[in-house]
MIPA-792084 format. One record per residue: z, y, x of N, C-alpha, C in turn; residue in three letters. Coordinates in nm, 4 decimals, padded with zeros to 6 digits. Atoms other than C-alpha are relative to their C-alpha. Layout:
node n.up:Z, n.north:Y, n.east:X, ca.up:Z, ca.north:Y, ca.east:X, c.up:Z, c.north:Y, c.east:X, residu:ALA
...
//
This chain:
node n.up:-00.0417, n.north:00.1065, n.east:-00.0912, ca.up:13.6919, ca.north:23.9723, ca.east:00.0898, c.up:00.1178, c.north:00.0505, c.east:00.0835, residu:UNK
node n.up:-00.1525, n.north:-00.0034, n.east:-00.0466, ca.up:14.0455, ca.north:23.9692, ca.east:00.2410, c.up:-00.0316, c.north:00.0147, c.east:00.1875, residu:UNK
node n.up:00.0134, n.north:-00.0094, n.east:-00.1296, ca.up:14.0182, ca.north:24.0980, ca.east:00.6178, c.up:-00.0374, c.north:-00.1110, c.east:00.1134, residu:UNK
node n.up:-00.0588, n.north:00.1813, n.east:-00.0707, ca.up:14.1386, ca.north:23.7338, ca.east:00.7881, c.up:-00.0757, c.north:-00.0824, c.east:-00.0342, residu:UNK
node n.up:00.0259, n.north:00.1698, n.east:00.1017, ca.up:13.9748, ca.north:23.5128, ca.east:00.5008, c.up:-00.0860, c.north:-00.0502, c.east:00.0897, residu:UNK
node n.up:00.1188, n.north:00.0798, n.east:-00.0897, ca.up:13.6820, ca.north:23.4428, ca.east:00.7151, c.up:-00.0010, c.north:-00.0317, c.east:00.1427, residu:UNK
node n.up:-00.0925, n.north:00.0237, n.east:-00.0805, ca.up:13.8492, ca.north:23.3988, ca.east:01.0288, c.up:00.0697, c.north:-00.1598, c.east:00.0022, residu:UNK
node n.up:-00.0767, n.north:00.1075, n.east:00.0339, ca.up:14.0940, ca.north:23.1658, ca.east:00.8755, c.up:-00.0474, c.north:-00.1060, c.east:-00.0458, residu:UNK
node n.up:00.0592, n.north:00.1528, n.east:-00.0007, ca.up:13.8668, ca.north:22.9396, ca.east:00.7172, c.up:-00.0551, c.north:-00.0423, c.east:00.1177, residu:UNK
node n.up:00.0491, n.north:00.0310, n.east:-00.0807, ca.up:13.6641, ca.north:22.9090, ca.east:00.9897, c.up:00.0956, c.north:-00.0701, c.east:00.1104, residu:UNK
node n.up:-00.0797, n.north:00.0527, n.east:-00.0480, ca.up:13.9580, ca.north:22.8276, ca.east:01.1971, c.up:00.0855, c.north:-00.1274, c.east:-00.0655, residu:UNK
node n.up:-00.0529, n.north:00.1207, n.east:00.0522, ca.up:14.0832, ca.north:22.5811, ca.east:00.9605, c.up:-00.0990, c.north:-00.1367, c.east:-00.0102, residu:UNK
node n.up:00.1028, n.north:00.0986, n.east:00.0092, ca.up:13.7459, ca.north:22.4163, ca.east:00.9067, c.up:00.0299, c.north:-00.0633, c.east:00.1414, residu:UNK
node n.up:-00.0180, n.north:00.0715, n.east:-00.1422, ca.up:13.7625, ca.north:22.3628, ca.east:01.3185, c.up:00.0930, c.north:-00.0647, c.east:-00.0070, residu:UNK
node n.up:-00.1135, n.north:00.1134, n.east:-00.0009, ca.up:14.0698, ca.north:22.2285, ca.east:01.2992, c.up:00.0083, c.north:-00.1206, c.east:-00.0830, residu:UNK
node n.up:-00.0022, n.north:00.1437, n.east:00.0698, ca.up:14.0224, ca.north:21.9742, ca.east:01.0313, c.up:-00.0966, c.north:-00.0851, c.east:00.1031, residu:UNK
node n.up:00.1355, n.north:00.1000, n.east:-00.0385, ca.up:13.7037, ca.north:21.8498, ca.east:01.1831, c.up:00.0738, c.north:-00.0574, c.east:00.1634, residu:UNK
node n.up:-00.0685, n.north:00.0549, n.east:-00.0783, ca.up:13.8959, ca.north:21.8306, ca.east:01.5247, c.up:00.0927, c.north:-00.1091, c.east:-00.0235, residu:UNK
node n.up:-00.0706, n.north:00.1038, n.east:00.0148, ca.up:14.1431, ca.north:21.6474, ca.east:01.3588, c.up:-00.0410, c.north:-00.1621, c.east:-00.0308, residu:UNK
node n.up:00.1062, n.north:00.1204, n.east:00.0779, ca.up:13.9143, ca.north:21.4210, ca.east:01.1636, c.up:-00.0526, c.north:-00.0946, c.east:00.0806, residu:UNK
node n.up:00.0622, n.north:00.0076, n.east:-00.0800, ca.up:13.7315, ca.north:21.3706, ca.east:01.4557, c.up:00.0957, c.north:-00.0807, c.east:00.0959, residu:UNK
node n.up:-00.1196, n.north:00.0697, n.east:-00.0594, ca.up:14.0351, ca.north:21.2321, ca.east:01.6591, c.up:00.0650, c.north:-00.0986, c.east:-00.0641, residu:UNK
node n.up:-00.0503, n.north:00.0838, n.east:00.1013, ca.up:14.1468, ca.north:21.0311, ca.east:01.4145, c.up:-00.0909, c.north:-00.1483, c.east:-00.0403, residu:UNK
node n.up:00.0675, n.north:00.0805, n.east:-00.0011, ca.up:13.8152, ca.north:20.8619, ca.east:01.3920, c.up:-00.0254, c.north:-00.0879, c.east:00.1033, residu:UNK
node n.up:-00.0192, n.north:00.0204, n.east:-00.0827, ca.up:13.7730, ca.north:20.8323, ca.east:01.7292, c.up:00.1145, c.north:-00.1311, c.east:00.0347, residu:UNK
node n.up:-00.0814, n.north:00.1331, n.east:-00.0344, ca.up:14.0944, ca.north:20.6232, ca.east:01.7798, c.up:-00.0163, c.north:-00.1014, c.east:-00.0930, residu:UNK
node n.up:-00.0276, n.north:00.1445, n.east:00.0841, ca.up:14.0207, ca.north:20.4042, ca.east:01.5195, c.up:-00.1341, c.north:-00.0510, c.east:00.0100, residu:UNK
node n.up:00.1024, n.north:00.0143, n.east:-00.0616, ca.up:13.6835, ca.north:20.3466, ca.east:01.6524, c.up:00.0792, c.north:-00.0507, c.east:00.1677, residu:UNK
node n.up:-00.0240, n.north:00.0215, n.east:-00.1211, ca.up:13.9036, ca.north:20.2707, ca.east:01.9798, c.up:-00.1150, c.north:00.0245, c.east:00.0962, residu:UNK
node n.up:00.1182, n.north:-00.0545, n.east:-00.1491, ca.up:13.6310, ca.north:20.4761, ca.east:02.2045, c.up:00.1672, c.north:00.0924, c.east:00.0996, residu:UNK
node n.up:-00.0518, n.north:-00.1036, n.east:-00.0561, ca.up:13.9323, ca.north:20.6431, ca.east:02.3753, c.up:00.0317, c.north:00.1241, c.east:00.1027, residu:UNK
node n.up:00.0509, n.north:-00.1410, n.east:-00.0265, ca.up:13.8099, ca.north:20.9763, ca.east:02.4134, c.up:00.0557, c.north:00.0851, c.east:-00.1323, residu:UNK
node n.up:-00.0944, n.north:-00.1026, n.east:00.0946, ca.up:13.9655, ca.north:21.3113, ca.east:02.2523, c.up:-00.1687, c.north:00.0256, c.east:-00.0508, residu:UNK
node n.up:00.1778, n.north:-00.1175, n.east:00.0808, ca.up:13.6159, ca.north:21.5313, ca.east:02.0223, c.up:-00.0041, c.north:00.0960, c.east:00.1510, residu:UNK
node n.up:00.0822, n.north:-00.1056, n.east:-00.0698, ca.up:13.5964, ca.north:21.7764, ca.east:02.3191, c.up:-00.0760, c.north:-00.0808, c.east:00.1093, residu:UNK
node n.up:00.0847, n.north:00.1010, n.east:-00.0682, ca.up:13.5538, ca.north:21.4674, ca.east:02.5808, c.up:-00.1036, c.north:-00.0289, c.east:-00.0492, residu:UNK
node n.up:00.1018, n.north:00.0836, n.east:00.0763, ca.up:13.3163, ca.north:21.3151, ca.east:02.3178, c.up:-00.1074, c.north:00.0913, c.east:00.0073, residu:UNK
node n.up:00.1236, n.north:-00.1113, n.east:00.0252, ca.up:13.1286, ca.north:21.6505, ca.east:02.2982, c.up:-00.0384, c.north:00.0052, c.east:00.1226, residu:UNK
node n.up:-00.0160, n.north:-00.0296, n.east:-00.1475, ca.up:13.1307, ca.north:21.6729, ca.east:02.7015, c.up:-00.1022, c.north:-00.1106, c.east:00.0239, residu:UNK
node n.up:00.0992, n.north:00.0960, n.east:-00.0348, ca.up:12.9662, ca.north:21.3192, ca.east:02.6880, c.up:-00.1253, c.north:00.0019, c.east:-00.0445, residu:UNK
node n.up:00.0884, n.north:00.0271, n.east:00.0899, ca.up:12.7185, ca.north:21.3693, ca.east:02.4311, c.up:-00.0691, c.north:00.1143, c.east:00.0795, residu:UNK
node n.up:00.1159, n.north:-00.0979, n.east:-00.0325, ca.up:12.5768, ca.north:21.7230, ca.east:02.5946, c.up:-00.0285, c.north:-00.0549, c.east:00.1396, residu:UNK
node n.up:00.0600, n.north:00.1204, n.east:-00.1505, ca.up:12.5653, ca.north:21.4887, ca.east:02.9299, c.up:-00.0892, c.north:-00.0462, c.east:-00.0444, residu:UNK
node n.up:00.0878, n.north:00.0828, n.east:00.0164, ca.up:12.4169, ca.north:21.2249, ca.east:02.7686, c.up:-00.1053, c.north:00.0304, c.east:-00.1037, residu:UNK
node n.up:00.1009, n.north:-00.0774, n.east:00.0590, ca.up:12.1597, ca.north:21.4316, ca.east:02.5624, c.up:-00.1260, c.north:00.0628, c.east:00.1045, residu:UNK
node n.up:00.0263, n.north:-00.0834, n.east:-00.1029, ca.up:12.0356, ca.north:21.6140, ca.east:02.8923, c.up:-00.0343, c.north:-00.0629, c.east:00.0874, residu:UNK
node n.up:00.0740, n.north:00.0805, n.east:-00.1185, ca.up:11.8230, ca.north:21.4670, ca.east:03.1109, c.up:-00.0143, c.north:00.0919, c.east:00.0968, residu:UNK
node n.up:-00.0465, n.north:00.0003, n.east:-00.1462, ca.up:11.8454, ca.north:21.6848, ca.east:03.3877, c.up:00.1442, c.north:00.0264, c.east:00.0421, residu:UNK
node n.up:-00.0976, n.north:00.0157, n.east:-00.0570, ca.up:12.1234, ca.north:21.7659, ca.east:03.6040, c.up:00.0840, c.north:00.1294, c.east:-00.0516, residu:UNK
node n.up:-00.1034, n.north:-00.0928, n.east:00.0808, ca.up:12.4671, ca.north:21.8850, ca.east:03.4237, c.up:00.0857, c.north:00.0349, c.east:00.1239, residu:UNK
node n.up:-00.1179, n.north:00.0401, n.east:-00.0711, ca.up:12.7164, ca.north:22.0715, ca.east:03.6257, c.up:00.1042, c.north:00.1174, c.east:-00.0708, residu:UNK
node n.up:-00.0917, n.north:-00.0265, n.east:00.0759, ca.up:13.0340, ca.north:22.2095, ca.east:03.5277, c.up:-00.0390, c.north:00.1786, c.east:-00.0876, residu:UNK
node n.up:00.0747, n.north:-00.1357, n.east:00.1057, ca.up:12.8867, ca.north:22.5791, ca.east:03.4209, c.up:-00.0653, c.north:-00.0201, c.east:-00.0982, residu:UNK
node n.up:00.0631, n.north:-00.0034, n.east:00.1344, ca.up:12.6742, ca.north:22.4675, ca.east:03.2124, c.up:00.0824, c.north:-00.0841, c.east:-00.1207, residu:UNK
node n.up:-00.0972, n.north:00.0188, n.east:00.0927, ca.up:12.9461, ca.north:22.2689, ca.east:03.0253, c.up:00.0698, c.north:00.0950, c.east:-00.0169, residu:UNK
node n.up:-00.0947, n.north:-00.1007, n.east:00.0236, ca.up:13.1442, ca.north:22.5577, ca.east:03.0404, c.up:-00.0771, c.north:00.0901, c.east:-00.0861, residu:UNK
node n.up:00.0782, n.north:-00.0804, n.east:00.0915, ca.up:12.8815, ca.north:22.7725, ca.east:02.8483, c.up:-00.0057, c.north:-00.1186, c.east:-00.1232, residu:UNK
node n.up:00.0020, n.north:00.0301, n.east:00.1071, ca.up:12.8384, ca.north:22.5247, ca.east:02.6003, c.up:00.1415, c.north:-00.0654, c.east:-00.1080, residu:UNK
node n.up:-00.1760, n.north:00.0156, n.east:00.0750, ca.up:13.2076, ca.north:22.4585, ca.east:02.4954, c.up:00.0271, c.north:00.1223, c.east:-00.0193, residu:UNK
node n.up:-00.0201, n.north:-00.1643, n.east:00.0170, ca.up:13.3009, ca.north:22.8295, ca.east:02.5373, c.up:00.1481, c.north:-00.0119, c.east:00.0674, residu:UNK
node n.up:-00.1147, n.north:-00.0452, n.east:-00.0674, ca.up:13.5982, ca.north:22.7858, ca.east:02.7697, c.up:-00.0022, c.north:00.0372, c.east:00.1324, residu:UNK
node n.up:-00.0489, n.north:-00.0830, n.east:-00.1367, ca.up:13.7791, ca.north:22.8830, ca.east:03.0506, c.up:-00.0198, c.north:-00.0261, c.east:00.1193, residu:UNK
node n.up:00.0507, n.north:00.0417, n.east:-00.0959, ca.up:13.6713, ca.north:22.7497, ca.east:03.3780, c.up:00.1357, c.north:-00.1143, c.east:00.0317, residu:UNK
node n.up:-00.1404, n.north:00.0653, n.east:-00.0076, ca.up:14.0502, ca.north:22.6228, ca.east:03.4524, c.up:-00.0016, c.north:-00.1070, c.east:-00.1157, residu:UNK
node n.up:-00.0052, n.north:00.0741, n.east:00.1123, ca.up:14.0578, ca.north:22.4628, ca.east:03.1255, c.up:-00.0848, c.north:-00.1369, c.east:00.0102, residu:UNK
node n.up:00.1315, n.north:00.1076, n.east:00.0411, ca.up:13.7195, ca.north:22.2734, ca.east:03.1325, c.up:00.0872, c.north:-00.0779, c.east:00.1758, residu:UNK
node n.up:-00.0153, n.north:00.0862, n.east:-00.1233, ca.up:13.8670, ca.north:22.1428, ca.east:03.5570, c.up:00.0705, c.north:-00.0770, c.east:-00.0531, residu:UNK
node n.up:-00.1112, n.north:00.0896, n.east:00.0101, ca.up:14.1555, ca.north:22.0276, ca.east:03.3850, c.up:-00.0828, c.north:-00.1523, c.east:-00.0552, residu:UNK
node n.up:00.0475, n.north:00.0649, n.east:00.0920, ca.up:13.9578, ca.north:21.8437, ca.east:03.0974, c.up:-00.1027, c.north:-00.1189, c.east:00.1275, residu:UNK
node n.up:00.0595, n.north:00.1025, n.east:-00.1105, ca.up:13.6771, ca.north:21.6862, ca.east:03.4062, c.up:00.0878, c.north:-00.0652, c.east:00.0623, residu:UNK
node n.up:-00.1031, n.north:00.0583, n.east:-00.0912, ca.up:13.9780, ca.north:21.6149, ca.east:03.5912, c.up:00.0243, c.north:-00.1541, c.east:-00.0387, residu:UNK
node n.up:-00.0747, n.north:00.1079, n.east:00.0689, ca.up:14.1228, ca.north:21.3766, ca.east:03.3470, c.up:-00.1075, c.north:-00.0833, c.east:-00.0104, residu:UNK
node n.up:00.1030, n.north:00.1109, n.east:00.0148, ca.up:13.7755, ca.north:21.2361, ca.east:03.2522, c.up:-00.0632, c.north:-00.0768, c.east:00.0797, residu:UNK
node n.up:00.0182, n.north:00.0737, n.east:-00.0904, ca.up:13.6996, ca.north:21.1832, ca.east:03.5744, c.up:00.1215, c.north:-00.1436, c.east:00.0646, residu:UNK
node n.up:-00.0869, n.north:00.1116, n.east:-00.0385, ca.up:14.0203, ca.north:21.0120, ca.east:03.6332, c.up:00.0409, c.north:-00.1426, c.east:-00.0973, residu:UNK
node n.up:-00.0073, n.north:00.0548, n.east:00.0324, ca.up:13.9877, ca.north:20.7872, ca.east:03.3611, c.up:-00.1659, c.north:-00.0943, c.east:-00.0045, residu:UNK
node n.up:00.1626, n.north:00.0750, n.east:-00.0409, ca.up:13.6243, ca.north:20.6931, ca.east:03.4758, c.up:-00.0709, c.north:00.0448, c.east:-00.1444, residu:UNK
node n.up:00.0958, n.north:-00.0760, n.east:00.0942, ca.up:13.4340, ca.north:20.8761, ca.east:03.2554, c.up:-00.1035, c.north:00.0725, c.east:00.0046, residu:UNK
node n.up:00.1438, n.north:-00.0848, n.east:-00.0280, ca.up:13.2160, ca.north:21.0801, ca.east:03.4183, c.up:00.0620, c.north:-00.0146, c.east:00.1877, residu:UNK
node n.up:-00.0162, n.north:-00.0006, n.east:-00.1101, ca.up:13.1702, ca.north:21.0973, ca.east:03.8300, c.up:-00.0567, c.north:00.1294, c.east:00.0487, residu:UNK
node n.up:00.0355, n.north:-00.0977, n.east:-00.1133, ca.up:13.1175, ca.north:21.4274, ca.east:04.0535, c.up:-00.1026, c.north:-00.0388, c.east:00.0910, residu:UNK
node n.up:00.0614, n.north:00.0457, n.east:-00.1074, ca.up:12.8278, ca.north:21.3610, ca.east:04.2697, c.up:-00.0985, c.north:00.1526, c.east:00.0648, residu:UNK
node n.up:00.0875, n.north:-00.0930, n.east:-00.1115, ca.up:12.6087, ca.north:21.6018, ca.east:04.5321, c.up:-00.1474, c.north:00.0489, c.east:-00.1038, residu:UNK
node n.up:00.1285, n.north:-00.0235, n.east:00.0932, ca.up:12.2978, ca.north:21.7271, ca.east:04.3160, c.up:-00.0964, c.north:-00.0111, c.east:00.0868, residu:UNK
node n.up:00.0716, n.north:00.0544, n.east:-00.0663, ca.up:11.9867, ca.north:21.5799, ca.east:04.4311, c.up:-00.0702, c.north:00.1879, c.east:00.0710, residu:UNK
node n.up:00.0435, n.north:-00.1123, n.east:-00.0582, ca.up:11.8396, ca.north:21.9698, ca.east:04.4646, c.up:00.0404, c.north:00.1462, c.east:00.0365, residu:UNK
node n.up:-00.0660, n.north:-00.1076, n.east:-00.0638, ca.up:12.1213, ca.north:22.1611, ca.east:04.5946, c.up:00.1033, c.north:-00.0126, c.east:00.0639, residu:UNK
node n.up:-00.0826, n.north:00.1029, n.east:-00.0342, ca.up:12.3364, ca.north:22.0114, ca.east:04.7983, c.up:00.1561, c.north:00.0593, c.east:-00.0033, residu:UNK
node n.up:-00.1386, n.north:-00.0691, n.east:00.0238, ca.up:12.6246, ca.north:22.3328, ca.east:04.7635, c.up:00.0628, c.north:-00.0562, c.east:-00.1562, residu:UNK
node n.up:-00.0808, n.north:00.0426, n.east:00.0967, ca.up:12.6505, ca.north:22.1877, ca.east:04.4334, c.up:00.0323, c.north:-00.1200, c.east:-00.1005, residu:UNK
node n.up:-00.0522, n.north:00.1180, n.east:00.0812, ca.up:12.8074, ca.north:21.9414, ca.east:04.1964, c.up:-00.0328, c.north:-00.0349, c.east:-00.1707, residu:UNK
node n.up:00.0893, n.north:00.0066, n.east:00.0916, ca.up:12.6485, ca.north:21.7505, ca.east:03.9471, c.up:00.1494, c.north:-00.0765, c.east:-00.1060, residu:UNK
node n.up:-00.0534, n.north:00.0840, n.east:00.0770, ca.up:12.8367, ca.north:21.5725, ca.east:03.6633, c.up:-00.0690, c.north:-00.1437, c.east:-00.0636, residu:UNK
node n.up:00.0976, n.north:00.1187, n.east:00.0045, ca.up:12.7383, ca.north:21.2054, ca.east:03.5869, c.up:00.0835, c.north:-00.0683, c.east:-00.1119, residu:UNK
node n.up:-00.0464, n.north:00.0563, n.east:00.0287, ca.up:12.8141, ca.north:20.9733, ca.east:03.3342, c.up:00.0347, c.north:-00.0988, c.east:00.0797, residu:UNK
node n.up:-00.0649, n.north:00.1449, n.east:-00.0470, ca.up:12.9774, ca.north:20.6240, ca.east:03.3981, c.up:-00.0636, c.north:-00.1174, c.east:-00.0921, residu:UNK
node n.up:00.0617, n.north:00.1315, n.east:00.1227, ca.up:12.8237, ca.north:20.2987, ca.east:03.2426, c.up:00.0956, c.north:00.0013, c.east:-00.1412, residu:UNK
node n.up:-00.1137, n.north:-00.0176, n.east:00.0755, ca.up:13.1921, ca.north:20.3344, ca.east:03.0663, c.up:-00.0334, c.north:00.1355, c.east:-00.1006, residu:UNK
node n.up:-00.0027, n.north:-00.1418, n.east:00.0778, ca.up:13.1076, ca.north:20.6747, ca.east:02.9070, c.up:-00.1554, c.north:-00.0215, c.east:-00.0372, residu:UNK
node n.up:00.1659, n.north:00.0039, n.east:00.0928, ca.up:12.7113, ca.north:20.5904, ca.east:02.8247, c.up:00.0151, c.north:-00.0780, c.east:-00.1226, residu:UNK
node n.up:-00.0519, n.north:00.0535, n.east:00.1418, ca.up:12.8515, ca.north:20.3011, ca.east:02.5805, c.up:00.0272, c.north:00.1104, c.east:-00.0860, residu:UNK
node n.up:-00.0872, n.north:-00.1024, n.east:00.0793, ca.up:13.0909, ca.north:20.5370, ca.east:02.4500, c.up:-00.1486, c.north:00.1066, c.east:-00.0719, residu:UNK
node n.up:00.0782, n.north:-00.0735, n.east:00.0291, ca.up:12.7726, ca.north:20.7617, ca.east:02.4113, c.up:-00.0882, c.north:-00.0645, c.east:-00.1253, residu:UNK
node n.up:00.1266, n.north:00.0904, n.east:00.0990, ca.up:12.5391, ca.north:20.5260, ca.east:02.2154, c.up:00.1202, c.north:-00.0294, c.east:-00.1212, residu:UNK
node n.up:-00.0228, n.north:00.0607, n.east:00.1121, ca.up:12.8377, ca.north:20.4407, ca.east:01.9808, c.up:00.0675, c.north:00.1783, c.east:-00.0766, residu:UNK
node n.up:00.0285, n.north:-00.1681, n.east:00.0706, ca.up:12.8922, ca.north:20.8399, ca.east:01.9197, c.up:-00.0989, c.north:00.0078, c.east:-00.0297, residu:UNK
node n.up:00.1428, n.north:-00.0322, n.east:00.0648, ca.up:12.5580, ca.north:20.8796, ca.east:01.8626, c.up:-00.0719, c.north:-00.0694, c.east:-00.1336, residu:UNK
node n.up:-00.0183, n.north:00.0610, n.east:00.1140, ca.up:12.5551, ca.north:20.6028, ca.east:01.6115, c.up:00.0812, c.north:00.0387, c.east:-00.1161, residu:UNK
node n.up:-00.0441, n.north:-00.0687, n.east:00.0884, ca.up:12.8104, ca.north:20.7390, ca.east:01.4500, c.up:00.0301, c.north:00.1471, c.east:-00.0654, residu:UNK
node n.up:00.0291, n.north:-00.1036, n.east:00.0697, ca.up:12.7327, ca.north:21.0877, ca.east:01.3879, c.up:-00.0787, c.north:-00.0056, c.east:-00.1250, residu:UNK
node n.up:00.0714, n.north:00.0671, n.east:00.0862, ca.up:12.4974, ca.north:20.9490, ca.east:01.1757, c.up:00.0703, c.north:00.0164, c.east:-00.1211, residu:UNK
node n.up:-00.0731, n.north:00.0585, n.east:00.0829, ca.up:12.7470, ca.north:20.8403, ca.east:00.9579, c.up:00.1260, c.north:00.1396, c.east:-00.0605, residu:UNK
node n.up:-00.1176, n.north:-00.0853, n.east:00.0071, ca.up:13.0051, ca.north:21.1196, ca.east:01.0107, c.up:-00.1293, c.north:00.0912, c.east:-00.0955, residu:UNK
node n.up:00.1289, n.north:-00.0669, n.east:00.0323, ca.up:12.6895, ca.north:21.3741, ca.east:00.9279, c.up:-00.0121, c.north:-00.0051, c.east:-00.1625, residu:UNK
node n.up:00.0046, n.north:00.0816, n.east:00.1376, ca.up:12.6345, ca.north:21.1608, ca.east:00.6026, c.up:00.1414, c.north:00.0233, c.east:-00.0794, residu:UNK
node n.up:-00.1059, n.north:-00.0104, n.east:00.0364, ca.up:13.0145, ca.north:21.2031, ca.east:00.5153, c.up:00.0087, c.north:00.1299, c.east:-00.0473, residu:UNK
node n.up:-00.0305, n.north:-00.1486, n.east:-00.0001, ca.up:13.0399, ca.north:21.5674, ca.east:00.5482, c.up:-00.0997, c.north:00.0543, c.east:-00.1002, residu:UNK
node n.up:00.0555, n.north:-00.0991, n.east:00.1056, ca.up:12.7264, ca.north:21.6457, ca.east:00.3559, c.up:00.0194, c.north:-00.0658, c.east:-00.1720, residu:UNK
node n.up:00.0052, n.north:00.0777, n.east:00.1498, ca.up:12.8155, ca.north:21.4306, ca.east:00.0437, c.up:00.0672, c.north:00.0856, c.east:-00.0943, residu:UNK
node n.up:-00.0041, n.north:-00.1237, n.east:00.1088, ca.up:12.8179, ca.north:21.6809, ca.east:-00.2762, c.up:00.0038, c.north:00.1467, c.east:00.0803, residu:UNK
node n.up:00.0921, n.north:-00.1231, n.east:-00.0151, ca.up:12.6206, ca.north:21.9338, ca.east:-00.0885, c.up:-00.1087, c.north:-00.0468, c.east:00.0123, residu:UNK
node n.up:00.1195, n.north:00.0286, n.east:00.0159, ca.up:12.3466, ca.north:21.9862, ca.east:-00.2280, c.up:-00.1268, c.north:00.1016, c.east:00.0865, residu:UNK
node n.up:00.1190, n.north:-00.0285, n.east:-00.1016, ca.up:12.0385, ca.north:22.0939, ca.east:-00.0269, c.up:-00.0039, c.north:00.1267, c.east:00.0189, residu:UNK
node n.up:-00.0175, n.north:-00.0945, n.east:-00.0065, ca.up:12.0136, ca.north:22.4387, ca.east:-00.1411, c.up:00.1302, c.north:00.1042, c.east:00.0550, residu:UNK
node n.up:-00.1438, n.north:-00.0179, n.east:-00.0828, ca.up:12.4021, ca.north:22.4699, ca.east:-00.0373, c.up:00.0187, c.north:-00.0117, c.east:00.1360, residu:UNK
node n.up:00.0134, n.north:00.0609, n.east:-00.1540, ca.up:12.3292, ca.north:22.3025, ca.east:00.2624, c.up:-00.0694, c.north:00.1757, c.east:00.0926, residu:UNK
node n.up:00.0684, n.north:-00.0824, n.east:-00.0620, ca.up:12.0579, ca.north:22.6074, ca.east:00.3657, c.up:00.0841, c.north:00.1291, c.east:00.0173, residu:UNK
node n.up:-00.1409, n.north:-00.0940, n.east:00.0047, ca.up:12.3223, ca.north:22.8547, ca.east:00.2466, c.up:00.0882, c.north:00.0022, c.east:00.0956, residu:UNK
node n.up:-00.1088, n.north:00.0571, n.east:-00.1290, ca.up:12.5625, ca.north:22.7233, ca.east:00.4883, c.up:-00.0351, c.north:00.0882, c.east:00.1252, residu:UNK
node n.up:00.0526, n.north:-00.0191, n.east:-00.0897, ca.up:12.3354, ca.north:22.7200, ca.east:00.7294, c.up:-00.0663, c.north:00.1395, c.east:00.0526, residu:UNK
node n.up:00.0709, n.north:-00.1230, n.east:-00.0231, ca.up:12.1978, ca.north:23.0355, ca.east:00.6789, c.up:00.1336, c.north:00.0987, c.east:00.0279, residu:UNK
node n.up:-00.1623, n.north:-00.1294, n.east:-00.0128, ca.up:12.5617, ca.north:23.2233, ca.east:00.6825, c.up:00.0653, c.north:-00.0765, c.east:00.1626, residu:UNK
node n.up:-00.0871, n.north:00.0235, n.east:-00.1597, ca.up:12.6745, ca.north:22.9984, ca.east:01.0381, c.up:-00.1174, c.north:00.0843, c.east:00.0816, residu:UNK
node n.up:00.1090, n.north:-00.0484, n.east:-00.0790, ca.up:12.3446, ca.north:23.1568, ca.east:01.1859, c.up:00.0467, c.north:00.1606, c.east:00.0604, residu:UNK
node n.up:-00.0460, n.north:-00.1324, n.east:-00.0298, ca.up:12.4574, ca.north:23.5149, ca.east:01.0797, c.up:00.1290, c.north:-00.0187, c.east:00.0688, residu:UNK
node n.up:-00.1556, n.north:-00.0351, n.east:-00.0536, ca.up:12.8516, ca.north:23.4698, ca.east:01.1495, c.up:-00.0391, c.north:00.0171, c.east:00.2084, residu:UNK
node n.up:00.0315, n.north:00.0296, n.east:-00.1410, ca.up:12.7333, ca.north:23.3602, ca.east:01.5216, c.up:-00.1150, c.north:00.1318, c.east:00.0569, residu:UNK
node n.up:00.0449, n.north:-00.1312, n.east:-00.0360, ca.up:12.4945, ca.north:23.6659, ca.east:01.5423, c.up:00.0513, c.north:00.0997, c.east:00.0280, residu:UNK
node n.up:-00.0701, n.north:-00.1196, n.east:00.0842, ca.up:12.7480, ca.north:23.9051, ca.east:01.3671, c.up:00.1017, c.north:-00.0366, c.east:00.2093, residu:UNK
node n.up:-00.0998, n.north:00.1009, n.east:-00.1498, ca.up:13.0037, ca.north:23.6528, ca.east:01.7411, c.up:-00.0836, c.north:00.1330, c.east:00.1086, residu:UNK
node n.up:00.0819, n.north:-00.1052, n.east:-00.1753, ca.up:12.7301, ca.north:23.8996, ca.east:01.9732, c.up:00.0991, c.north:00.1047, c.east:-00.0605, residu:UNK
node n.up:-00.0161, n.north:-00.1609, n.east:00.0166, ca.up:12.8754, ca.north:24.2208, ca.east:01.8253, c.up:00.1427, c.north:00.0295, c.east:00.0602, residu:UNK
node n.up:-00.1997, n.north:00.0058, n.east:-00.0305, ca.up:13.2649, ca.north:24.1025, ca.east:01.9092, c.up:-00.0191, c.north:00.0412, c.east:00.1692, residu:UNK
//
C-alpha cells in the first residue's frame, strides 16, 4: 500500500460526500451547508442541553471555526443562544421552529441518501467497511 493511498481516499471520499451532500441540500432548498445540517441533526437528536463544546467535540474543530459557523446560523435563525436552565455561566444552543423542519426533512432523507450509498454493497462488504472505519479511527488514537 502506497504511504498517502489511505489518507487520500479517505479525504476524497469526505469530499465527495460533502459535495454530494451540498448539492442535495440545495436542491432540496433546506438552505443549510452538510456541516450546519450535521450541527442540526446532533441538536435535534439530543434531548438534553447542547452547548457549543460539545458540538465542538463532535465535529472535530477549532473553537474559532465552530463561533464562526453558530454565528452565521444563528444569524440566519437557525439555532438561538439561550442561558442553560442548570448553569446559568453557561450557554445552551437551541433549535428554531425554522431549523426543527429542516431537521425532520434531514432525517427523512437520510433514509434515502443511506439507501443510495449502500446500493451494490453487499452486506458482507458492508461489515468489511465497517469493520476497517472502526480500526482506521482506533489506529486516529495513536496520531
Amino acid at each position: 500500500m502506497q504511504d498517502n493511498l489511505l489518507t487520500l481516499k479517505i479525504k476524497t471520499l469526505n469530499l465527495n460526500l460533502l459535495r454530494a451532500l451540498g448539492a442535495r441540500y440545495k436542491k432540496l432548498n433546506l438552505g443549510v451547508t452538510p456541516v450546519q445540517g450535521r450541527i442540526i441533526m446532533f441538536i435535534y437528536d439530543h434531548q438534553e442541553e447542547i452547548c457549543q463544546k460539545d458540538i465542538e467535540q463532535m465535529i472535530a474543530c477549532k473553537k474559532s471555526t465552530l463561533s464562526t459557523i453558530l454565528n452565521n446560523m444563528e444569524k440566519n435563525k437557525l439555532i438561538r443562544r439561550e442561558d442553560s436552565s442548570t448553569d446559568s455561566r453557561r450557554k445552551v444552543i437551541v433549535l428554531t421552529d425554522y431549523s426543527i423542519e429542516i431537521a425532520t426533512k434531514l432525517k427523512d432523507d437520510m433514509i434515502e441518501i443511506n439507501k443510495l450509498l449502500g446500493e451494490n454493497i453487499r452486506q458482507d462488504e458492508y461489515i468489511i467497511f465497517s469493520d476497517v472505519c472502526n480500526k482506521i479511527t482506533k489506529n486516529l488514537e495513536r496520531i
